[in-house]
LUMDOGU-509244 format. One record per residue (C-alpha): residue in three letters; x, y, z. Coordinates in steps of 0.2 Angstrom, whole numbers, m for minus. Layout:
! residues N
pt residuo->ALA&px->X&py->Y&pz->Z;
...
END
This chain:
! residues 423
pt residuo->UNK&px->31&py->m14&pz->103;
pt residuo->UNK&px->13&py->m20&pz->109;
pt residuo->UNK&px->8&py->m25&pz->126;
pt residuo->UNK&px->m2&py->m40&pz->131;
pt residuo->UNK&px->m20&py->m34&pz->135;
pt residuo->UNK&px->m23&py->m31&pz->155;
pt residuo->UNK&px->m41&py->m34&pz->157;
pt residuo->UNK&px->m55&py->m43&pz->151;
pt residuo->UNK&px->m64&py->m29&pz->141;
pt residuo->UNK&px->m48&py->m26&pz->133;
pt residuo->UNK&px->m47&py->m43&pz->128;
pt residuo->UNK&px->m64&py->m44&pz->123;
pt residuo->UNK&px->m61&py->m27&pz->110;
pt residuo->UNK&px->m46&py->m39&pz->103;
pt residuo->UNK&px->m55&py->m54&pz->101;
pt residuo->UNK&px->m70&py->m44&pz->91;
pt residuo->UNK&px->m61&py->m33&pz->79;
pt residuo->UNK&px->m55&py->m14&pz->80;
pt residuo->UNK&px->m58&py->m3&pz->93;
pt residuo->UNK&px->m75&py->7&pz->91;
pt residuo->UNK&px->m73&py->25&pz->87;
pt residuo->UNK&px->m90&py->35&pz->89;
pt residuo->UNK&px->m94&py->51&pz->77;
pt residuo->UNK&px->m106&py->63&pz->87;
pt residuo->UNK&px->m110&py->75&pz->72;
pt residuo->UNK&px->m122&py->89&pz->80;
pt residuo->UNK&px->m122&py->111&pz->78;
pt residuo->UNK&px->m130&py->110&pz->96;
pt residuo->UNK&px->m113&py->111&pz->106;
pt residuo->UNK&px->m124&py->107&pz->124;
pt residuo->UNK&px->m133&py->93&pz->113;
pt residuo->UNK&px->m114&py->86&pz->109;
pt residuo->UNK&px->m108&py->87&pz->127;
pt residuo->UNK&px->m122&py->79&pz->134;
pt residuo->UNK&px->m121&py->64&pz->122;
pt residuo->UNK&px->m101&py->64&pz->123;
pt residuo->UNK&px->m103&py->63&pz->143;
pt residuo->UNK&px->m117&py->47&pz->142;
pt residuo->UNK&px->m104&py->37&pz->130;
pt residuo->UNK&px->m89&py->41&pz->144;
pt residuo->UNK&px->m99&py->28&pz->155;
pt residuo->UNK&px->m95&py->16&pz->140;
pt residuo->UNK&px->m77&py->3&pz->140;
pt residuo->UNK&px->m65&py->1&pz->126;
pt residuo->UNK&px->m75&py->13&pz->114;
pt residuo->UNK&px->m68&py->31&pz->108;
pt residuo->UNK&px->m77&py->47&pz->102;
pt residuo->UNK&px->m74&py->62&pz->92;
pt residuo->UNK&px->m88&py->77&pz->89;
pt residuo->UNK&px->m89&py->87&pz->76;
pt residuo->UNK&px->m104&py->102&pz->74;
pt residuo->UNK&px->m105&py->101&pz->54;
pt residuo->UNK&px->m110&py->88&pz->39;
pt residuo->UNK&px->m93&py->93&pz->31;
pt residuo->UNK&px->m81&py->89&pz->42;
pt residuo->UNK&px->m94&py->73&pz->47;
pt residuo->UNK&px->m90&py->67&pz->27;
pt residuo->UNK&px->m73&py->66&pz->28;
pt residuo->UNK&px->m72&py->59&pz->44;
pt residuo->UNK&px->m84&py->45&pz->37;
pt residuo->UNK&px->m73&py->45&pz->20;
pt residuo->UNK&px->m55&py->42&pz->28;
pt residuo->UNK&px->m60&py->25&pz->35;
pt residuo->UNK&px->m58&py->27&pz->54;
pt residuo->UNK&px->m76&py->29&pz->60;
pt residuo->UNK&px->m85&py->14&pz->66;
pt residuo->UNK&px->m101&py->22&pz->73;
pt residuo->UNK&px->m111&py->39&pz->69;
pt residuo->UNK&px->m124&py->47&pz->80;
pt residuo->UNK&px->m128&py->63&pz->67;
pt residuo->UNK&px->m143&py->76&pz->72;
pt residuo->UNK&px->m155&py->77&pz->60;
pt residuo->UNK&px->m156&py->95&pz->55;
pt residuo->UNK&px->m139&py->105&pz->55;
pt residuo->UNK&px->m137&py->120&pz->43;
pt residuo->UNK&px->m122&py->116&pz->31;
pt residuo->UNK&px->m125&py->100&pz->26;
pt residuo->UNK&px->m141&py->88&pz->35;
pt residuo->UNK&px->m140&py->72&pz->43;
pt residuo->UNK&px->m149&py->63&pz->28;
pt residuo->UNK&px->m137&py->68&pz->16;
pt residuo->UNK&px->m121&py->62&pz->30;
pt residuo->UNK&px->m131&py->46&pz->31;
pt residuo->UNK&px->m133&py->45&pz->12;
pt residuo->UNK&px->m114&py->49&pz->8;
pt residuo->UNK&px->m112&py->33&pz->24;
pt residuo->UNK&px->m123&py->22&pz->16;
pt residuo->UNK&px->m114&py->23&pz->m3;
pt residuo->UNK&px->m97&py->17&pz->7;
pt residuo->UNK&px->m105&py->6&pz->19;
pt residuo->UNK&px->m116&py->m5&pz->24;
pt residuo->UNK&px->m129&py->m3&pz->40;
pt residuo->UNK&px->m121&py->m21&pz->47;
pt residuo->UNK&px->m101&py->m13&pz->42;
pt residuo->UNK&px->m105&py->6&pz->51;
pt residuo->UNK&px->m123&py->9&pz->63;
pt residuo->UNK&px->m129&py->26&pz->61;
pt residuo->UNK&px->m142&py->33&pz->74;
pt residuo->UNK&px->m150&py->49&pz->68;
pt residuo->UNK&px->m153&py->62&pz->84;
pt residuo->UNK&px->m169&py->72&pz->81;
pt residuo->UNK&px->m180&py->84&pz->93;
pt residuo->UNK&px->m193&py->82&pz->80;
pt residuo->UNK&px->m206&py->67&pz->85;
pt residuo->UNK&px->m217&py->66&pz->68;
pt residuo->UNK&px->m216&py->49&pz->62;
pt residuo->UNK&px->m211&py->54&pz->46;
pt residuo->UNK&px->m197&py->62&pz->52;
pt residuo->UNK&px->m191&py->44&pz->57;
pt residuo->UNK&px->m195&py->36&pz->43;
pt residuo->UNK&px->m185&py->43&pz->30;
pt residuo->UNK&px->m169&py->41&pz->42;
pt residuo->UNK&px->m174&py->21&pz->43;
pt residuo->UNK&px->m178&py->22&pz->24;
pt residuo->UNK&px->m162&py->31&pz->23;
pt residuo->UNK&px->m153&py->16&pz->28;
pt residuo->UNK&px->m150&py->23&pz->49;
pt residuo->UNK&px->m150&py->9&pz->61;
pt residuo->UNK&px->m161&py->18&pz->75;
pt residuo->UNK&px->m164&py->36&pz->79;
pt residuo->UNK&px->m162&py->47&pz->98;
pt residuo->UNK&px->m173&py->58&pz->104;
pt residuo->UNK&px->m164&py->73&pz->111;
pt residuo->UNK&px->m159&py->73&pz->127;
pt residuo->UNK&px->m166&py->55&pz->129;
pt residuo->UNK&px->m162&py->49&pz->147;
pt residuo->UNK&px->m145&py->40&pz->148;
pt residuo->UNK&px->m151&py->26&pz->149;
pt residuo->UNK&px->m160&py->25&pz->133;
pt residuo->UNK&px->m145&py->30&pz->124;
pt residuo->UNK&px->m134&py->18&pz->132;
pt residuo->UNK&px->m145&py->4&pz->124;
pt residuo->UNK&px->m147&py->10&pz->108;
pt residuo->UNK&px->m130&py->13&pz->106;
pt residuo->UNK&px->m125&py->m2&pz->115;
pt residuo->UNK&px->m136&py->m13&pz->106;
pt residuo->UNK&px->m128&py->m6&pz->89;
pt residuo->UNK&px->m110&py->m8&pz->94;
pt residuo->UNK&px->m115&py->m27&pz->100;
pt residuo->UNK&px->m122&py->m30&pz->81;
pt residuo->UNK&px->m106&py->m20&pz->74;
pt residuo->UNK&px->m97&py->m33&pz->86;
pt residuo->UNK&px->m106&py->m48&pz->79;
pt residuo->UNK&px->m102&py->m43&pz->62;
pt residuo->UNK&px->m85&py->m41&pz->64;
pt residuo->UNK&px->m84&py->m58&pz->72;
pt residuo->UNK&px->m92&py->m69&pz->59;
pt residuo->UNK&px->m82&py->m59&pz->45;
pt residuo->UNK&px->m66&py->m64&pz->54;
pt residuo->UNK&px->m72&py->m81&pz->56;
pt residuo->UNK&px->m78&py->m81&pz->37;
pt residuo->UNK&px->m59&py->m71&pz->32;
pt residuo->UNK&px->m51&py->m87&pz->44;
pt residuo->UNK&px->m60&py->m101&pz->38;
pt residuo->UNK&px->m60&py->m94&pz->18;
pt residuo->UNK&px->m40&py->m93&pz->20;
pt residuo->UNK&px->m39&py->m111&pz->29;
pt residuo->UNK&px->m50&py->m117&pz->14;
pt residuo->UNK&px->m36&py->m111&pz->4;
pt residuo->UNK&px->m22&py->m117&pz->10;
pt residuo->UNK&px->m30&py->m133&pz->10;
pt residuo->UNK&px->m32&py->m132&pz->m6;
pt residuo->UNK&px->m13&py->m128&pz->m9;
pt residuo->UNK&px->m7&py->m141&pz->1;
pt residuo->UNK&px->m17&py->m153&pz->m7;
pt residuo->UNK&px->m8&py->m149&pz->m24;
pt residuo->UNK&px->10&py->m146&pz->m15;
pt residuo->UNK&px->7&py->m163&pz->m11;
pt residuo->UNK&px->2&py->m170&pz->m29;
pt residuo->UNK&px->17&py->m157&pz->m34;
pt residuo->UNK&px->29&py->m164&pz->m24;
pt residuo->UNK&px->25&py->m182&pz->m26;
pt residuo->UNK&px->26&py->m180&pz->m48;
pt residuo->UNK&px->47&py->m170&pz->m40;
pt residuo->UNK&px->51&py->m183&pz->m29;
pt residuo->UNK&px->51&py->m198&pz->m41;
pt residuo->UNK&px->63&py->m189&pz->m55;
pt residuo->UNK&px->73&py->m182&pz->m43;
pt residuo->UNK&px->77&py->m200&pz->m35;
pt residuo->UNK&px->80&py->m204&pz->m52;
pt residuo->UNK&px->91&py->m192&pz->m54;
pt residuo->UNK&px->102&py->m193&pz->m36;
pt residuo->UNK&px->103&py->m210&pz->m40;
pt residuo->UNK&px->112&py->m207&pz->m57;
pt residuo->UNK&px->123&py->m194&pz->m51;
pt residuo->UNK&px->127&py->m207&pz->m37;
pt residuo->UNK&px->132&py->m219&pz->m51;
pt residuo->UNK&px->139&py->m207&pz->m64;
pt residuo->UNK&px->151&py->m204&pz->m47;
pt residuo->UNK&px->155&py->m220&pz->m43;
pt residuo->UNK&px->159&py->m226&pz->m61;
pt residuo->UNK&px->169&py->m210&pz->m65;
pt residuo->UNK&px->183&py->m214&pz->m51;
pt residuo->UNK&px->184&py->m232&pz->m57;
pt residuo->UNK&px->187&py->m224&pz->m73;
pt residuo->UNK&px->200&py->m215&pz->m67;
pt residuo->UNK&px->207&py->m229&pz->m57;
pt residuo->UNK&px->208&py->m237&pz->m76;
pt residuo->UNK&px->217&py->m223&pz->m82;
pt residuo->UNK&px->231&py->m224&pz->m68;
pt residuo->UNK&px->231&py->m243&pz->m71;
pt residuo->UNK&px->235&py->m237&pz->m89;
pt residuo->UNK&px->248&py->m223&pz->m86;
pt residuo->UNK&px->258&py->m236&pz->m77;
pt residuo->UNK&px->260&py->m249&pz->m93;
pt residuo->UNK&px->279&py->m255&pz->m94;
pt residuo->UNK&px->280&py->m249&pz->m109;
pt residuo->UNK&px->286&py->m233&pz->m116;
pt residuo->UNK&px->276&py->m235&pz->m131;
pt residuo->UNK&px->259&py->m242&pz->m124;
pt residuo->UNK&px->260&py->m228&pz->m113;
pt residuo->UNK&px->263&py->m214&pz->m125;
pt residuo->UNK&px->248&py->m222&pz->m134;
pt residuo->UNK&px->237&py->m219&pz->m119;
pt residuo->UNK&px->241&py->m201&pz->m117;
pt residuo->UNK&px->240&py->m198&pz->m135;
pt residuo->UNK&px->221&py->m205&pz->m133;
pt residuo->UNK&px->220&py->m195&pz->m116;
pt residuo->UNK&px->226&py->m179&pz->m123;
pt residuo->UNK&px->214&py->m183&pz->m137;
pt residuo->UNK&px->196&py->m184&pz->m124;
pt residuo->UNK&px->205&py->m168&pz->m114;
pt residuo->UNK&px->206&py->m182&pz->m100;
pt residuo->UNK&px->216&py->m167&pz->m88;
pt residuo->UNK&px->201&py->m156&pz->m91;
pt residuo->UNK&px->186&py->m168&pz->m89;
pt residuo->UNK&px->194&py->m175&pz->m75;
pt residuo->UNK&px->194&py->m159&pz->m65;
pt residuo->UNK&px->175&py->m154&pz->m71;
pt residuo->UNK&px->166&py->m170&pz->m72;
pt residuo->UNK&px->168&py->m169&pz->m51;
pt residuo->UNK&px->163&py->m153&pz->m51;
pt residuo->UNK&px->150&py->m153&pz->m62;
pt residuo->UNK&px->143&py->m169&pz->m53;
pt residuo->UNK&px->145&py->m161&pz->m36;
pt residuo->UNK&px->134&py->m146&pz->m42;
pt residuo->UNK&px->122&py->m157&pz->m50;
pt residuo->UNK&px->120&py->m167&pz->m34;
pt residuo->UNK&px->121&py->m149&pz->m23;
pt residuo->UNK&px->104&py->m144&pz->m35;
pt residuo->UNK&px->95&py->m158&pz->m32;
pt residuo->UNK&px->98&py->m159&pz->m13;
pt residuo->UNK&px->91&py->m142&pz->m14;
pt residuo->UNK&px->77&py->m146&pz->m24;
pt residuo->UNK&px->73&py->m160&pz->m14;
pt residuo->UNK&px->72&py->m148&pz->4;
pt residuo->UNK&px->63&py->m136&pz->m5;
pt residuo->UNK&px->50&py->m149&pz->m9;
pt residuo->UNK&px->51&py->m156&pz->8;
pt residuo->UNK&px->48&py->m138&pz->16;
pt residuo->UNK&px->33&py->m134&pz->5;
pt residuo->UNK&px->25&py->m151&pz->8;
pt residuo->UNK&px->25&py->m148&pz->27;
pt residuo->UNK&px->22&py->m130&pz->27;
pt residuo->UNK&px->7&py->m131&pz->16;
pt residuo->UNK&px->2&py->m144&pz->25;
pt residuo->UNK&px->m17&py->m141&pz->33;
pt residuo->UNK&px->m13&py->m148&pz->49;
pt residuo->UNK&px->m25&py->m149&pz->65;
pt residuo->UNK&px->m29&py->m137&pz->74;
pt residuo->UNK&px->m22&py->m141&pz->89;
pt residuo->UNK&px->m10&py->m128&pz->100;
pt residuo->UNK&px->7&py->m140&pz->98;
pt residuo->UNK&px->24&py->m133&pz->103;
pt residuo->UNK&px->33&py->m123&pz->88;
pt residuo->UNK&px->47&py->m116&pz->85;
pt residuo->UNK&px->43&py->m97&pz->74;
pt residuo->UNK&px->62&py->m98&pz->71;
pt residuo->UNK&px->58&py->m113&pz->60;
pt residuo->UNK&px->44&py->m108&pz->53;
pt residuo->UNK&px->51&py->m90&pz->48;
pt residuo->UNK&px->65&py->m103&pz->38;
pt residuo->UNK&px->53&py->m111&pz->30;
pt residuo->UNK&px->44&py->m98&pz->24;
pt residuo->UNK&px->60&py->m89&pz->16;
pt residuo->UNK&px->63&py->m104&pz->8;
pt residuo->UNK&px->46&py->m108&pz->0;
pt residuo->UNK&px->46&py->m88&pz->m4;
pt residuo->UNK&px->63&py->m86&pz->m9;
pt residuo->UNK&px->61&py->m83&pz->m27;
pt residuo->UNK&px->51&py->m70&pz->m25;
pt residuo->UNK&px->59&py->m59&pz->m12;
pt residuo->UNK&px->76&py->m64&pz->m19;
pt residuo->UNK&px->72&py->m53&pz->m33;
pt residuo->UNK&px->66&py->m37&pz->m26;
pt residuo->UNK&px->76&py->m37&pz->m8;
pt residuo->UNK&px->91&py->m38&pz->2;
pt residuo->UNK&px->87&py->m51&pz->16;
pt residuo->UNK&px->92&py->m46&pz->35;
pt residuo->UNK&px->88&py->m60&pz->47;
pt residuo->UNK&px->94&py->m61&pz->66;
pt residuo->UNK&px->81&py->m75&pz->76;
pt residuo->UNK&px->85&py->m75&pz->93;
pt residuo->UNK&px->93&py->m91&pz->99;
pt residuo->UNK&px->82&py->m88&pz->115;
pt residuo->UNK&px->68&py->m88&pz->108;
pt residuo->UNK&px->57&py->m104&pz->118;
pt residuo->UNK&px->45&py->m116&pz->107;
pt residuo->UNK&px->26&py->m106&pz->107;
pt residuo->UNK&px->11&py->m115&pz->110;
pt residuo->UNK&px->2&py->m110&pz->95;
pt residuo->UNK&px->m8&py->m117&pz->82;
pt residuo->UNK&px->7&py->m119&pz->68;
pt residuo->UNK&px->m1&py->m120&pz->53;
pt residuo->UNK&px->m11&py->m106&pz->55;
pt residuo->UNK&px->6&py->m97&pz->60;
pt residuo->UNK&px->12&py->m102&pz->45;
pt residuo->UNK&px->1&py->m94&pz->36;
pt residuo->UNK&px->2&py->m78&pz->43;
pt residuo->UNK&px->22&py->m76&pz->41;
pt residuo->UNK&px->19&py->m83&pz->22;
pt residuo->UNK&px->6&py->m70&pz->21;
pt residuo->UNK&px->16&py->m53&pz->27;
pt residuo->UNK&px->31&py->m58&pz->17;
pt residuo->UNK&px->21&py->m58&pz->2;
pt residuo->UNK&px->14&py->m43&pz->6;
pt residuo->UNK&px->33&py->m35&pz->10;
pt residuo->UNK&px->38&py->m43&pz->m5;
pt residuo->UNK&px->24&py->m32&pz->m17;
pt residuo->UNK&px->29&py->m18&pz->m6;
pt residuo->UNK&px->45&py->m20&pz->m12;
pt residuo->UNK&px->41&py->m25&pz->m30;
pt residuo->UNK&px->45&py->m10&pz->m45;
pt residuo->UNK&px->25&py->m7&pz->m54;
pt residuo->UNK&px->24&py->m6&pz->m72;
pt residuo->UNK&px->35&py->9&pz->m77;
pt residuo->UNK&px->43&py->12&pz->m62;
pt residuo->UNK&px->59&py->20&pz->m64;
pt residuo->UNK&px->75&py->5&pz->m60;
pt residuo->UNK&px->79&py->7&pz->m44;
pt residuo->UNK&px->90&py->m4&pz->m32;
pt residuo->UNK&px->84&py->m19&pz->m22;
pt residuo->UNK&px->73&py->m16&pz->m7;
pt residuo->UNK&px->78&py->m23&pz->13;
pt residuo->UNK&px->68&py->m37&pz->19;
pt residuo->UNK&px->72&py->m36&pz->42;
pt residuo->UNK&px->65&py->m49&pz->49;
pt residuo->UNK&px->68&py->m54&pz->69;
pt residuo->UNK&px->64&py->m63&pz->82;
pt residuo->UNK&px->68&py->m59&pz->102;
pt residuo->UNK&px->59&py->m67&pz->118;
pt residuo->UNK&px->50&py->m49&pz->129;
pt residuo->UNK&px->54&py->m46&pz->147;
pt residuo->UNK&px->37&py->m50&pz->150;
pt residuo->UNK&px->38&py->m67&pz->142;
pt residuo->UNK&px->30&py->m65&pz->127;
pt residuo->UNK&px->37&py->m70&pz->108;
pt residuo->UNK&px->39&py->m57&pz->95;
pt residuo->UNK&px->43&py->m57&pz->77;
pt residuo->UNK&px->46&py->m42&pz->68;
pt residuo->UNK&px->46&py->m42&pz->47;
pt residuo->UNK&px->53&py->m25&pz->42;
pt residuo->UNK&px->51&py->m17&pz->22;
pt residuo->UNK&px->57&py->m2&pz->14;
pt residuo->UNK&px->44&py->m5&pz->1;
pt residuo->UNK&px->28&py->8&pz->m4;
pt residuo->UNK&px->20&py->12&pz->13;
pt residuo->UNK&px->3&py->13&pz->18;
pt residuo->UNK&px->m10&py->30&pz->21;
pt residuo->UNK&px->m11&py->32&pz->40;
pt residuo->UNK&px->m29&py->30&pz->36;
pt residuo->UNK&px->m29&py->14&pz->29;
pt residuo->UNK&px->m16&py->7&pz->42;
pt residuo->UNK&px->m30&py->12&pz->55;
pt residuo->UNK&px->m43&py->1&pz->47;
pt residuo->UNK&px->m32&py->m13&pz->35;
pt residuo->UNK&px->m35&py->m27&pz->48;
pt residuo->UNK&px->m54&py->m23&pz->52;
pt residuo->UNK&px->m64&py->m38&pz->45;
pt residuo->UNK&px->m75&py->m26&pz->40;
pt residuo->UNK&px->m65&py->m17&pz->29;
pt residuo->UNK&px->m52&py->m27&pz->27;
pt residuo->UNK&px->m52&py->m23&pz->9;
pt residuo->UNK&px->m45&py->m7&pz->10;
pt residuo->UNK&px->m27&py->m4&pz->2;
pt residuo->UNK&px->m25&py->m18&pz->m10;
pt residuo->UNK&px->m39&py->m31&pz->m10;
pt residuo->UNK&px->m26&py->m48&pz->m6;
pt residuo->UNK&px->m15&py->m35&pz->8;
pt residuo->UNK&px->m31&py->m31&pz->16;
pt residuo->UNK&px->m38&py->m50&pz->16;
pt residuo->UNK&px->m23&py->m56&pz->24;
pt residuo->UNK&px->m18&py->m44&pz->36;
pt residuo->UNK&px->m36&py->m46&pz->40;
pt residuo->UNK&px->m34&py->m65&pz->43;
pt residuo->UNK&px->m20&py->m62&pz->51;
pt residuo->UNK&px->m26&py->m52&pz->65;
pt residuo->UNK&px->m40&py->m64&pz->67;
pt residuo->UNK&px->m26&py->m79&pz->71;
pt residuo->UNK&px->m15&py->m67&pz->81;
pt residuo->UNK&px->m29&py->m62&pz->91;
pt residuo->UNK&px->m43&py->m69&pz->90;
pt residuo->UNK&px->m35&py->m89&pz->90;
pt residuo->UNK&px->m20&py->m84&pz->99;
pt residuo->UNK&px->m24&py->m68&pz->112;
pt residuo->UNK&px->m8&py->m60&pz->105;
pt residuo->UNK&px->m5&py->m43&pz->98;
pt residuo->UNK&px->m4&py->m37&pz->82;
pt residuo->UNK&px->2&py->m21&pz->75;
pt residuo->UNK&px->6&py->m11&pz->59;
pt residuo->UNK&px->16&py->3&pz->55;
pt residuo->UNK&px->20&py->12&pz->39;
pt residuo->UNK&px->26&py->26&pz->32;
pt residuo->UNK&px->36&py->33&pz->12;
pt residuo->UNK&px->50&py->25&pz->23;
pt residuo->UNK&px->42&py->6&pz->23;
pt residuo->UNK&px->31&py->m4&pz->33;
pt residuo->UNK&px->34&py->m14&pz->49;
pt residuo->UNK&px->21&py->m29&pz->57;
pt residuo->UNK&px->24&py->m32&pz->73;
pt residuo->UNK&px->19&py->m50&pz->80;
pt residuo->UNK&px->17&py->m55&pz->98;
pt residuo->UNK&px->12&py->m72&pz->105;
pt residuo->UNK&px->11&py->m79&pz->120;
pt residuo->UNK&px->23&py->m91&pz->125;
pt residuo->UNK&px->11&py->m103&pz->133;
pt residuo->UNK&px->m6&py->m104&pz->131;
pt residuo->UNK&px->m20&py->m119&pz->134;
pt residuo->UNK&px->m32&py->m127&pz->125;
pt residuo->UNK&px->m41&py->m131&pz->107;
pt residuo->UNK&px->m44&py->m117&pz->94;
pt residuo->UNK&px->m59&py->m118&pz->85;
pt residuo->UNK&px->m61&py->m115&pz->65;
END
């Protein structure tokens, strides 16, 4: 389970995206140790070295590199065609690179700029140097991160704007014929027991022959029968339309835009309401487990945005979960989802599938704004966003893991915090 973040640089990492992983690429093993000891002076920032172009590619191609310092000339493969391989997967603004040269001929330096490299390092430039240019490239990489997640939050608030506005219209064209219709029930009940009140006012006539007359007619209609099923089949009917009616009055108020304002809100509620609104998808494809802790406190948290979030990672369970074209039949999937209150005071929810897991590299990276897009495009988009409220709005903690068994997001809020939330 995640942890709250002890200290302000932590929570500075959380609130601007993933943790920054520096490549030094370099065949000069003093040259690497040199630059690896100058980045060690830096917080919430890990590197990895590596003294070929080779093994630099394919730790650019999985995913999980957010910055690359790579010396200009190595022997296998040379920084330029590292920085060209970067630049046809990212962009400058998604993953900085800083060439490392001995070499001062201007040319030299530009055809690493034309090359698409953010800066350049002299060798054994003094620490201080380095510690800027780097600095200033993880601060840009920082900035970018941040306006994606803002443009990823805003884009998804947009949206379900957007579908609240037409669960409202929805709802208002269901509510009327459903009145209409428990209103009719409601008569079709009352008038079928005065019927049957007539009917026992009938079977009671003093004569023998009137009376033989009326179950002669009764026996006709099967009165016996329809007057076991009529109440049956009204009950049902009413039973449909209650249900109809809640699930209109759930997706009204959870696609409801909202403030945003941190209001108290019980997750308990809102993880009901989102099975309801979702329940013909994942009733399809999974066998649901819930167990929500009855000690769970009310949160201070924005709600909607919330909402939005468990709406989001069920959807996500529920293509997990869901047989592709071709796929052999196989039996439903487990949908786990809990809730329990931390020693530590903190909110968690837990949504557990069995479904198609996830690459370890692309769990690494699936919530960075920057490449959120990684996986499938809408799992991406909305784990990305939801990170951004977890985190960002929130200062929880967010966590994937994934494996051929299934894939689990852990969620942890919490339980008081202060204030408006912007965007």
């Amino acid at each position: 389970m995640m942890s709250e973040p002890e200290s302000e640089a932590e929570r500075g990492e959380a609130s601007s995206g993933a943790r920054v992983r520096i490549l030094v690429v370099d065949d000069s093993e003093t040259s690497r140790e040199y630059i690896l000891a100058v980045l060690s002076q830096l917080e919430a920032v890990e590197t990895v070295a590596t003294d070929t172009g080779a093994s630099a590619l394919r730790a650019i191609g999985e995913g999980s590199i957010s910055l690359v310092i790579c010396d200009y000339e190595m022997p296998d493969i040379s920084g330029l065609q590292v920085l060209r391989f970067a630049r046809q997967i990212h962009s400058p603004l998604e993953l900085p690179v800083l060439m490392l040269t001995a070499r001062d001929e201007a040319e030299v330096k530009v055809k690493a700029l034309r090359g698409g490299a953010n800066d350049y390092i002299a060798k054994q430039a003094p620490p201080e140097e380095l510690l800027a240019r780097v600095g200033t490239q993880i601060d840009l990489l920082q900035a970018h991160r941040r306006l994606n997640a803002t443009r990823i939050r805003r884009n998804e608030h947009q949206k379900f704007e957007a579908i609240g506005h037409l669960a409202e219209g929805l709802a208002h064209e269901l509510n009327t014929p459903a009145q209409y219709i428990q209103d009719n029930l409601a008569f079709l009940s009352e008038s079928f027991e005065s019927l049957g009140a007539v009917v026992a006012e009938l079977r009671r006539l003093p004569s023998v022959a009137e009376r033989s007359l009326v179950e002669t007619v009764l026996h006709r209609v099967e009165y016996d029968y329809l007057v076991t099923e009529i109440p049956r089949c009204i009950h049902e009917s009413k039973q449909g339309i209650d249900h109809v009616a809640r699930v209109v009055a759930v997706m009204r108020e959870f696609a409801r835009p909202g403030l945003q304002e941190r209001t108290a809100v019980s997750l308990n509620e809102i993880i009901r309401a989102a099975l309801t609104v979702t329940h013909g998808q994942w009733h399809q494809v999974a066998e649901l487990e819930v167990e929500l802790s009855d000690a769970l406190p009310l949160v201070q948290c924005v709600g909607v945005a919330i909402k939005q979030v468990v709406l989001y990672a069920l959807m996500n369970a529920v293509r997990a979960m869901a047989p592709k074209p071709g796929d052999i039949a196989r039996n439903k999937g487990k949908l786990r989802i809990t809730t329990s209150l931390s020693d530590d005071g903190w909110a968690s929810i837990e949504i557990r599938d069995n479904g198609r897991g996830l690459e370890s590299t692309v769990v690494q990276r699936i919530m960075d704004p920057v490449l959120s897009s990684q996986g499938s495009e809408e799992e991406g988009q909305a784990l990305a966003y939801a990170r951004a409220v977890v985190v960002d709005q929130h200062r929880g903690a967010i966590q994937v893991e994934s494996s051929v068994d299934g894939t689990t997001l852990f969620i942890r809020l919490p339980i008081q915090t202060e204030g408006r939330v912007d965007g």
